[in-house]
BAFI-239338 format. One line per field, with one value per residue (C-alpha): x, y, z; residue in one letter; residue number from 1. Coordinates in Angstrom, 1 decimal. Layout:
N
px = c(X;...)
py = c(Y;...)
pz = c(Z;...)
r = c(a;...)
k = c(NUM;...)
***
This chain:
349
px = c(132.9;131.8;128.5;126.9;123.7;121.9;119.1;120.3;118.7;115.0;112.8;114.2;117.8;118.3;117.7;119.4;122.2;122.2;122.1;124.8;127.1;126.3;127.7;131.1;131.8;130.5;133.9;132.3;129.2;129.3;125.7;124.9;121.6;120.7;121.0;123.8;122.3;123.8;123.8;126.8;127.0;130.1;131.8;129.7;130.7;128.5;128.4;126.0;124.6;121.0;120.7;119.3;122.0;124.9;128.2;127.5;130.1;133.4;131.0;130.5;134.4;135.7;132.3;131.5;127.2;125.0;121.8;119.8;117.0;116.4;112.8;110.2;107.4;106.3;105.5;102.4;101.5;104.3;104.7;107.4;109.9;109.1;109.7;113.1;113.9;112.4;112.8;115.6;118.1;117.2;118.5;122.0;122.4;122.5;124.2;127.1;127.5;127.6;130.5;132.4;131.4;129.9;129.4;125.9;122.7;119.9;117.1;114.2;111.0;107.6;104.4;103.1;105.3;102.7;99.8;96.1;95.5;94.0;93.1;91.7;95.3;98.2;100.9;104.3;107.2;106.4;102.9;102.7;104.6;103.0;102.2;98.4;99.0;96.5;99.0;102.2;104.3;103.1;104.3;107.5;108.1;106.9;108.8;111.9;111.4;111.8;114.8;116.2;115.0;117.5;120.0;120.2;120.0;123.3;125.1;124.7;127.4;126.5;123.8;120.9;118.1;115.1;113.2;109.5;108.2;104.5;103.9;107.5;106.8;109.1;108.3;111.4;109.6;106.2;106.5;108.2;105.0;102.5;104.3;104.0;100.6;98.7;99.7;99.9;96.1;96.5;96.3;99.4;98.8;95.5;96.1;95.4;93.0;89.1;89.8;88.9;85.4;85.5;87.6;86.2;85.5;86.2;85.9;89.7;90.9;93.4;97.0;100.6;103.2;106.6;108.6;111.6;114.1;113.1;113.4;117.0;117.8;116.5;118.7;121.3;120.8;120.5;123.5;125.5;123.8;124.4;120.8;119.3;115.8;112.8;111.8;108.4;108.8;106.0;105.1;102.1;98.9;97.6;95.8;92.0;89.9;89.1;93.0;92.8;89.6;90.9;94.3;92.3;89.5;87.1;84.2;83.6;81.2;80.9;82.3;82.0;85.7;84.1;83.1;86.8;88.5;86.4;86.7;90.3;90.4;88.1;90.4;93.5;92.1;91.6;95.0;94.2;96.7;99.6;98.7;97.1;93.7;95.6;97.1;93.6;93.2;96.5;96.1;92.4;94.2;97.5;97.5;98.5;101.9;103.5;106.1;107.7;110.3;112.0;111.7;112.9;115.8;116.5;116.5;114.4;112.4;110.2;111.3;107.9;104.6;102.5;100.3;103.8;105.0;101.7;101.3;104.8;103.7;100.9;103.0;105.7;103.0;101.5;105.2;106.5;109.5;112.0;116.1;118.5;118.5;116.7;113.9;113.5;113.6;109.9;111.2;111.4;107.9;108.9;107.3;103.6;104.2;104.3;106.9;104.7;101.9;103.8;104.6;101.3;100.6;101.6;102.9;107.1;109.0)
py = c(111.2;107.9;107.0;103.9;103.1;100.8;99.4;99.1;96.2;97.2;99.3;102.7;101.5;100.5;103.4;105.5;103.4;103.9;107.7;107.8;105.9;108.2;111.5;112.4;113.4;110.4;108.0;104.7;103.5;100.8;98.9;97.3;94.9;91.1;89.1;89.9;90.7;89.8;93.0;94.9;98.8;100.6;102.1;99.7;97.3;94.9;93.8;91.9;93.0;93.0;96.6;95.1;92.8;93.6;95.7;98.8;100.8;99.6;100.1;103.6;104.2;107.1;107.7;111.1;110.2;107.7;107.2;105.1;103.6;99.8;99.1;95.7;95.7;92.1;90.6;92.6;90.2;90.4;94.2;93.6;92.3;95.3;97.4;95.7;96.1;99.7;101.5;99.9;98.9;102.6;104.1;101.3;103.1;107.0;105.7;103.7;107.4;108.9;106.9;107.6;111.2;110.6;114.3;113.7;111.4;110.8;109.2;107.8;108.9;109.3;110.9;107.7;110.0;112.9;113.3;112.7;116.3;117.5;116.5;119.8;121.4;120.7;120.5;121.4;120.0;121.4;119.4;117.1;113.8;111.9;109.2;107.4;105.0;102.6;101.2;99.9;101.9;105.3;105.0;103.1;106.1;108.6;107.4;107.6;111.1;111.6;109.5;111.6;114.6;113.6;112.3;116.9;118.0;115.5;116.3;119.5;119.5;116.6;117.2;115.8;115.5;113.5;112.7;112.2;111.0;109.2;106.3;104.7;102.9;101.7;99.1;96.7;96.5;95.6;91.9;92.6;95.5;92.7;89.9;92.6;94.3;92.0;88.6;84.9;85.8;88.5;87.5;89.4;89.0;89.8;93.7;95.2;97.4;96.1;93.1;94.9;95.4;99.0;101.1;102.3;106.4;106.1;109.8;110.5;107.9;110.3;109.5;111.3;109.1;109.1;107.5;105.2;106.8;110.1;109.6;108.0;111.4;113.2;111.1;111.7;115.9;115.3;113.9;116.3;119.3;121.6;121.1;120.1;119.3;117.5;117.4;116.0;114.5;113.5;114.2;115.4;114.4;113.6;110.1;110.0;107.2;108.6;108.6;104.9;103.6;105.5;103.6;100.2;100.8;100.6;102.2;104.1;103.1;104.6;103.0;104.3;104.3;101.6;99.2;99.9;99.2;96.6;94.8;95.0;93.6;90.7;89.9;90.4;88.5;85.5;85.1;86.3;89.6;90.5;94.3;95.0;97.0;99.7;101.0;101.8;103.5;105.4;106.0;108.0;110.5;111.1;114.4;115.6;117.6;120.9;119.9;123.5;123.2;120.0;122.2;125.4;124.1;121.2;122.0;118.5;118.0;114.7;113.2;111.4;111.9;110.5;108.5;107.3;105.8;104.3;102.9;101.6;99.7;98.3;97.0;95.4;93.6;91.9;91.2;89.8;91.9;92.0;92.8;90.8;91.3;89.3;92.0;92.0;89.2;87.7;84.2;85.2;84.0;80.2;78.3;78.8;81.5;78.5;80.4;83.1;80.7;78.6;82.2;82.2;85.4;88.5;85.8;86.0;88.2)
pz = c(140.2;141.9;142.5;144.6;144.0;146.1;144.4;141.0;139.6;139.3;137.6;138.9;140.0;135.8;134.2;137.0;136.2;132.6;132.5;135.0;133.0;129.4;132.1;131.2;134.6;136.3;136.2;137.6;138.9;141.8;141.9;145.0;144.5;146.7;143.7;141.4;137.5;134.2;132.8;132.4;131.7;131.1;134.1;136.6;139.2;140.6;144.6;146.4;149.5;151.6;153.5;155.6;156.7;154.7;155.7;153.7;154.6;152.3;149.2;150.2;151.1;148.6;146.9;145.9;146.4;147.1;146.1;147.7;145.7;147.5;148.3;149.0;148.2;148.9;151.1;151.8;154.0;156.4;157.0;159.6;156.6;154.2;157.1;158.0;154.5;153.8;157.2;159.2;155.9;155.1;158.2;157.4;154.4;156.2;158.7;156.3;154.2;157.7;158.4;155.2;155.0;152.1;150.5;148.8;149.5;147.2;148.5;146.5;148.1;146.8;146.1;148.7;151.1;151.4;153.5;151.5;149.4;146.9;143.5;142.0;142.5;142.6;146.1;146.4;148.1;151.2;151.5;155.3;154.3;156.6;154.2;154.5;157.7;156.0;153.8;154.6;151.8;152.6;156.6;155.1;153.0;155.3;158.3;156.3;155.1;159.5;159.5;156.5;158.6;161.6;159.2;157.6;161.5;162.7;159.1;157.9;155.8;153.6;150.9;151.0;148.0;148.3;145.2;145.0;141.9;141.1;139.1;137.1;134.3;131.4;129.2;130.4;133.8;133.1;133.7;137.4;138.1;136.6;139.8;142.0;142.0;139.7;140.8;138.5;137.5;135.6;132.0;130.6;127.1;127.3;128.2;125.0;123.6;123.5;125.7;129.3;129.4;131.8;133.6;136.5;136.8;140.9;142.3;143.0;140.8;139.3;139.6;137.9;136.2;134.6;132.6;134.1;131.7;132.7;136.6;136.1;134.2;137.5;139.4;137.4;137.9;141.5;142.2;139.6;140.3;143.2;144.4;147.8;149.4;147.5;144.1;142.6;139.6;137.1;133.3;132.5;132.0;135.1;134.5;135.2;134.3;131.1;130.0;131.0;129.3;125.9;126.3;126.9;124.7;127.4;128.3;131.6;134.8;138.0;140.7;144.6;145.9;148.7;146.6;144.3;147.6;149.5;145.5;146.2;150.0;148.8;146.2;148.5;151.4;148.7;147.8;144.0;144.3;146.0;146.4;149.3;149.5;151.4;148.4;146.6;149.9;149.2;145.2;146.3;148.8;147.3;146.3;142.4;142.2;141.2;139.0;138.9;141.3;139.4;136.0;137.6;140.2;139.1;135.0;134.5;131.0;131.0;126.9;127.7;128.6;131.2;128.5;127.1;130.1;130.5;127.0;127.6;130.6;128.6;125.7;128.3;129.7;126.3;124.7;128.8;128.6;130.7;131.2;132.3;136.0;139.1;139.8;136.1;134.8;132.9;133.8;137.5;138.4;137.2;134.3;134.2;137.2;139.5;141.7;142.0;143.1;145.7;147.3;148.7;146.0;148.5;151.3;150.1;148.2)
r = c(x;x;x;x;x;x;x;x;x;x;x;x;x;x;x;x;x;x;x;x;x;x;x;x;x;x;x;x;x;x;x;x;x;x;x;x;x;x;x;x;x;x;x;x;x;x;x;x;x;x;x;x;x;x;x;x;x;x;x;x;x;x;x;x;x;x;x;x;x;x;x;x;x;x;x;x;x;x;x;x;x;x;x;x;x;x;x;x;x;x;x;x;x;x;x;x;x;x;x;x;x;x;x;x;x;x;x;x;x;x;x;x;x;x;x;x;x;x;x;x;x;x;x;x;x;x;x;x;x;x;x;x;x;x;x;x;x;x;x;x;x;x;x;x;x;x;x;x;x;x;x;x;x;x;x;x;x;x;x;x;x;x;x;x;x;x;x;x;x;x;x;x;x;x;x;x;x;x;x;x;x;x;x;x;x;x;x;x;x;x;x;x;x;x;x;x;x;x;x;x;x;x;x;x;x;x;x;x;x;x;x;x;x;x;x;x;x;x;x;x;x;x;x;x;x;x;x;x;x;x;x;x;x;x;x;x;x;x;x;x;x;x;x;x;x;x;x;x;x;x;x;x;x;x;x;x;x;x;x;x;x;x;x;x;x;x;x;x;x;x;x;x;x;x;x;x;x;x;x;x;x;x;x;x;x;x;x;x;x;x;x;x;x;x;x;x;x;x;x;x;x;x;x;x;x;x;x;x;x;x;x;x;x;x;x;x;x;x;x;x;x;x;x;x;x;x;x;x;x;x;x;x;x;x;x;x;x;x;x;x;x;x;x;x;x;x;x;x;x)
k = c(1;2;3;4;5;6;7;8;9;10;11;12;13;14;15;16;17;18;19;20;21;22;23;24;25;26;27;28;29;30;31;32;33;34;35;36;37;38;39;40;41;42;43;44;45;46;47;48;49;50;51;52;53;54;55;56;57;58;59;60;61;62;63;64;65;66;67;68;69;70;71;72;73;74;75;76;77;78;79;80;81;82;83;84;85;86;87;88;89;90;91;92;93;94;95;96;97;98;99;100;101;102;103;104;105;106;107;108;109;110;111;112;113;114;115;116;117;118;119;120;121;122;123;124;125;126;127;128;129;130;131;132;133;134;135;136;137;138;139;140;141;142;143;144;145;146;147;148;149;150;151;152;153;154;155;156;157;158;159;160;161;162;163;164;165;166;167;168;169;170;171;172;173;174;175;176;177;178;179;180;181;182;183;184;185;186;187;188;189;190;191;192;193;194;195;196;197;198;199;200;201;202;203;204;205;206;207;208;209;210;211;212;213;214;215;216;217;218;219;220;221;222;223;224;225;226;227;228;229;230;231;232;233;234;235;236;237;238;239;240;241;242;243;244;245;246;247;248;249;250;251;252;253;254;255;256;257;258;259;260;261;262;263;264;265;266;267;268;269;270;271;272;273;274;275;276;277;278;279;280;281;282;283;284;285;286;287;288;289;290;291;292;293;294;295;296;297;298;299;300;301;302;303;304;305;306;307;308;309;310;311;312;313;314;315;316;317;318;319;320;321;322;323;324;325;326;327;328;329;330;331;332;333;334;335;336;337;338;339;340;341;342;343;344;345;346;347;348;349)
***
């Protein structure tokens, strides 16, 4: 079997790689990322290309599936060039396996896909996925579930698998999560237990997570499996403040979800963060998962638990670690983060 994945560099696209390559019946991996990496997994071939611009369609000649994992997040700031990136190199990439008759498409959604729900239970795969329009990655990711909804009407024979996880953490990717939601002022080796003061205990502040490793092992059953449609995929515990404030040793203070996101708009609006307020908006209406279908159809077992993943991302952050790819690099951001300073901090990518 040969398998493209586009996106292969980051945080997902690594570890989708890596239990790809440990399949027996996978016979070679082609990774298509912007900036070549330096890492080199059995079985994998490395190509340059922007889906936005690039010619997709010779990488996906003779491939068996593609999954299709490439996503910007900055610059948050310029929403027209995530949604180039997102939404238009995301239509290239149906339309490139379209051309080659590609027999199987995996698409990396989200939980950012589905419409705001509820917190008390849980949703399953056929909750609205109409995304929160209030921030730019929820209509990215819900306008591309419609795309992948005319993609299964015009090619009925090709299958089509959209995966829908929540938070993806691994330890390797904490530096590249800290550039991209935190920003140059977040003092990385400070995260540790006893050093942040509070967490705050936000009504619907409660938010599922998984571990990288994990995902790329859902991947992996997507593409080999017989299996169609969406999957949510998440470990348990669902994280609520009090999950956080044990992790940082903090204690808990109530916080109105206002003055949460108008704290995060302030912040954002002076250049101190890269995320923009829209996603507190998004994180307080997402709604919390069923898990069942993954488990049940799929045959997928989280080795990790949602505290793990989370713990991971908190240790990644204090030791800067890193692989050696672009998107993952800890010396991406320049000496003394002054790259990620003279990118006006949510301005360029």
């Amino acid at each position: 079997m040969r398998v493209v994945v586009v996106g292969a560099s980051g945080n997902v696209g690594t570890s989708v790689v890596s239990a790809l390559v440990a399949d027996q019946s996978v016979t070679s991996v082609v990774g298509l990322a912007r900036r070549l990496p330096d890492w080199r997994p059995d079985k994998t071939t490395w190509h340059a290309v922007d889906v936005s611009t690039g010619d997709l369609s010779p990488h996906f000649a003779g491939a068996d599936a593609v999954v299709h994992l490439a996503w910007l997040f900055q610059p948050t700031r310029d929403p027209v060039a995530t949604w180039r990136v997102n939404v238009l190199g995301s239509s290239r990439v149906f339309e490139a396996a379209a051309r080659q008759n590609v027999p199987v498409v995996v698409n990396a959604s989200s939980v950012g896909a589905y419409s705001p729900g509820p917190k008390e239970r849980p949703v399953t795969e056929d909750w609205p996925t109409h995304g929160w329009p209030g921030a730019a990655y929820g209509r990215e990711k819900a306008y591309v579930e419609r795309l992948l909804d005319v993609f299964e009407r015009d090619h009925p024979d090709t299958r089509v698998v959209r995966m829908r996880p929540g938070f993806i953490f691994k330890r390797e990717a904490a530096t590249e999560q800290r550039r991209l939601f935190g920003g140059p002022f977040v003092p990385q080796r400070l995260v540790r237990a006893g050093r942040i003061p509070f967490v705050p205990d936000t009504p619907g502040l409660k938010f599922q997570a998984v571990h990288a490793e994990d995902v790329g092992e859902a991947y992996r059953l997507a593409v080999t499996r017989p299996v169609s449609g969406a999957f949510n995929i998440a470990a348990d515990p669902v994280i609520e403040p009090s999950v956080l404030a044990e992790l940082l040793g903090a204690r808990l203070v109530p916080v109105p979800g206002w003055v949460l996101r108008n704290t995060a708009a302030l912040a954002w609006h002076m250049r101190l963060v890269p995320a923009a307020p829209g996603l507190v908006d998004l994180v307080l209406r997402m709604p919390i998962m069923d898990l069942t279908r993954a488990r049940t159809e799929l045959g997928w077992q989280p080795r990790h638990t949602a505290v793990d993943a989370l713990r991971e991302l908190l240790e990644g952050l204090r030791t800067s670690a890193g692989m050696d790819t672009p998107p993952l690099s800890p010396s991406a951001g320049g000496p003394a983060r002054i790259g990620e300073l003279a990118s006006g901090i949510g301005r360029r990518p």
